[in-house]
Residue, then its C-alpha position, 0 to 999 in steps of 0.5 A: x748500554x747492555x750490562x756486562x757479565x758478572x764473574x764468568x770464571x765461576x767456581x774457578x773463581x780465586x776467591x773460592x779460596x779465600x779465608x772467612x775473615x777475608x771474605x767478610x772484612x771485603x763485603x763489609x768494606x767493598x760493597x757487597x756482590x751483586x745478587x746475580x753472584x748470590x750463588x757463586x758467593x754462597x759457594x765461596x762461603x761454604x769452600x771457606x767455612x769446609x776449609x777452615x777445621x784444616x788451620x790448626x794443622x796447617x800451622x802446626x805443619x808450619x812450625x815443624x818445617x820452620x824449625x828445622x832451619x839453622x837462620x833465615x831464609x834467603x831473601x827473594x828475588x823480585x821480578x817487576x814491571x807494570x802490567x803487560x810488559x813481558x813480566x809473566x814470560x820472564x817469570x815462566x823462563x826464570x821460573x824453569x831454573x832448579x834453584x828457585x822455589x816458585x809459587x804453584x797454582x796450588x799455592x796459589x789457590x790454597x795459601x792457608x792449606x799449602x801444607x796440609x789440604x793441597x799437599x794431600x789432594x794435589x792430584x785430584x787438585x791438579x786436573x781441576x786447573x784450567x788449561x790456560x790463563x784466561x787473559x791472555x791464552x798462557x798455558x797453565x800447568x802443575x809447575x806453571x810459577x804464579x803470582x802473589x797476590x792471588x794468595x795474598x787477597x785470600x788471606x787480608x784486605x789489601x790487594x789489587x785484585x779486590x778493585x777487580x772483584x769489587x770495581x763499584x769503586x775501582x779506582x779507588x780499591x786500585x789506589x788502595x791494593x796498589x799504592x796503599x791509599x788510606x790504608x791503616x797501618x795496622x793493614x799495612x802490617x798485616x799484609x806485610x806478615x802474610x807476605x813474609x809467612x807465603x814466601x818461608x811457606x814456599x820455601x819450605x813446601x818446596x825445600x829450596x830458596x829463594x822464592x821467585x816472585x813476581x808481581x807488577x805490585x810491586x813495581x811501587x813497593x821497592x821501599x817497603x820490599x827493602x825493609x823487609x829484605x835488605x837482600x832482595x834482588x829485583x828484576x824490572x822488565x819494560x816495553x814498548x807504552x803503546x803496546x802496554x797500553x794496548x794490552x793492559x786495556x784487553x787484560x782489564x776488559x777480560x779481568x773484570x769480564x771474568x773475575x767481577x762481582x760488581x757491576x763494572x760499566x761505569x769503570x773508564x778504563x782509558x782513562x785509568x790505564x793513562x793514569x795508572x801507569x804514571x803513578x806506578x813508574x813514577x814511584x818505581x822512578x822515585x824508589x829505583x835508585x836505592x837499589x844497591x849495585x848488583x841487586x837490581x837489574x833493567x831489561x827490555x821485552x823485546x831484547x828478551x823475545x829477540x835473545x833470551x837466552x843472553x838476556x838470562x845469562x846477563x840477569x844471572x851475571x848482574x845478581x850473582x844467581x847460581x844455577x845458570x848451568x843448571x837452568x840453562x838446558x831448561x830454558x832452551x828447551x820451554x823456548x822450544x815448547x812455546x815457540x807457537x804461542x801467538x799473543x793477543x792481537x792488539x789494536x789502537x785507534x790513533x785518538x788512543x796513539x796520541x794519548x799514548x805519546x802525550x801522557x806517556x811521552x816520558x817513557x816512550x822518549x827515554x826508552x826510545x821507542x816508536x808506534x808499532x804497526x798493529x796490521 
């Protein structure tokens, strides 16, 4: 079996933004990188120590923002859903509305310097980026909303994306970014600080609230959100399983093709899809219900491709969001600007159908779908 390519992003890669203490808390408990990435390490190395005189300033920016508010701020609102179920494109529309603080590709890129290094070097910052995500072809702009936990495994250990860095055990770094898997408490708590400081740090860079995040993640942290905001707001996407199946296969392929630092040929992917996905709603299922009336609401991909606008309005409806006034004309008018997008083209073998209604029959039942056509 031929090798696969190791960390095709190059200097694009997330963890050229990672602090120090990250990098090495990752090499000495994932393994280190292949020697084939020695060079692309080097230079993350380099970029951390570069970065690092900037942290007093940072935090010292921090505290003065900070104590300029009279109370808290208000809790974020969550969009979740398992990988590849319409989450990003809920995101982008959502994402359009003036009275959502949203995490920029700088932010995400430069968590630790959003305040100081990113803020002073944004122009030149911003013609650095790429012109769309690599898995999926979404363009990616200044005010294109990211995900969290990019920054967040920049700043601590726990994190998804550190089984995709890292995938000598992926499985096992998955269950340990995803479900918190034999992680000590004191990580836990760890990740929880850097996730609240993130979100008030967005906030204040931007000077509105609340944030808007979303992270398929967090489709299993519903419980832990809560208690770190009673107030949350969630959103859960779904869609149909065979296409979620079918896609989430395609964007680990191009993840690990891009983003690995390890050898990846022996990861089963198949496999680890069917069984991910029960784990992730099974918890989603088991945590769901505790969510108090008018603070989470379910929605459909495909009833948001058929009438988004509606679907919108019924989401602002449900969680008491203001602004739907406001973001209304902004949405209609990014549907316009992405009416060409054409997604990836997907494919299923009928071996891979049947697994799909075996494993994931539960879902396909419950929501009442059906095997789509891919011709």
């Amino acid at each position: 079996m031929a090798r696969k390519p190791l960390a095709q992003a190059g200097l694009q890669h997330p963890l050229m933004g990672a602090r120090i203490r990250t990098l090495l808390g990752t090499f000495a408990g994932y393994g280190l990188p292949s020697i084939r990435s020695a060079p692309l390490v080097a230079a993350m190395l380099a970029s951390a120590v570069a970065r690092a005189p900037f942290a007093p300033w940072e935090a010292l920016r921090f505290r003065q923002l900070r104590r300029r508010l009279e109370g808290p701020l208000p809790a974020p609102v969550f969009i979740v859903g398992h990988w590849r179920s319409g989450t990003t494109h809920l995101h982008n529309l959502l994402g359009t509305s003036p009275r959502f603080a949203h995490i920029s590709p700088l932010a995400s890129g430069l968590p630790d310097q959003l305040l100081t290094l990113a803020t002073w070097l944004r122009p030149w910052l911003e013609r650095a980026l790429p012109e769309d995500r690599h898995v999926d072809g979404v363009a990616v702009t200044p005010r294109s909303p990211q995900e969290d936990e990019i920054p967040l495994a920049n700043q601590q250990i726990l994190s998804v994306f550190h089984a995709v860095y890292f995938p000598a055990r992926f499985e096992d770094r998955f269950d340990r970014g995803v479900f918190f898997d034999g992680a000590t408490a004191q990580q836990i708590r760890t990740w929880s600080r850097h996730l609240v400081r993130f979100v008030e740090k967005v906030a204040l860079q931007q000077g509105k609230a609340p944030v808007l995040v979303k992270n398929p993640v967090y489709t299993a942290r519903i419980r832990r959100l809560r208690e770190i905001w009673p107030d949350a707001r969630f959103i859960h996407i779904r869609r149909n399983p065979y296409l979620v199946y079918a896609s989430t296969l395609h964007y680990y392929r191009k993840l690990l093709a891009q983003l690995a630092l390890q050898p990846w040929d022996h990861v089963d992917l198949e496999a680890f899809v069917q069984r991910s996905y029960l784990r992730l709603m099974g918890t989603y299922d088991a945590e769901a219900p505790a969510i108090p009336s008018g603070m989470g609401v379910e929605v459909a991909f495909e009833e948001l491709e058929r009438n988004p606008v509606a679907v919108l309005d019924r989401i602002h409806l449900e969680l008491s969001l203001e602004g739907w006034d406001e973001a209304k004309p902004r949405i209609e008018a990014h549907l316009r600007q992405v009416s060409g997008y054409r997604k990836n083209r997907l494919e299923l073998s009928d071996a891979q159908r049947r697994s799909v209604e075996d494993r994931w029959g539960e879902y396909v039942d419950r929501w009442a779908y059906q095997a789509p056509s891919f011709t």
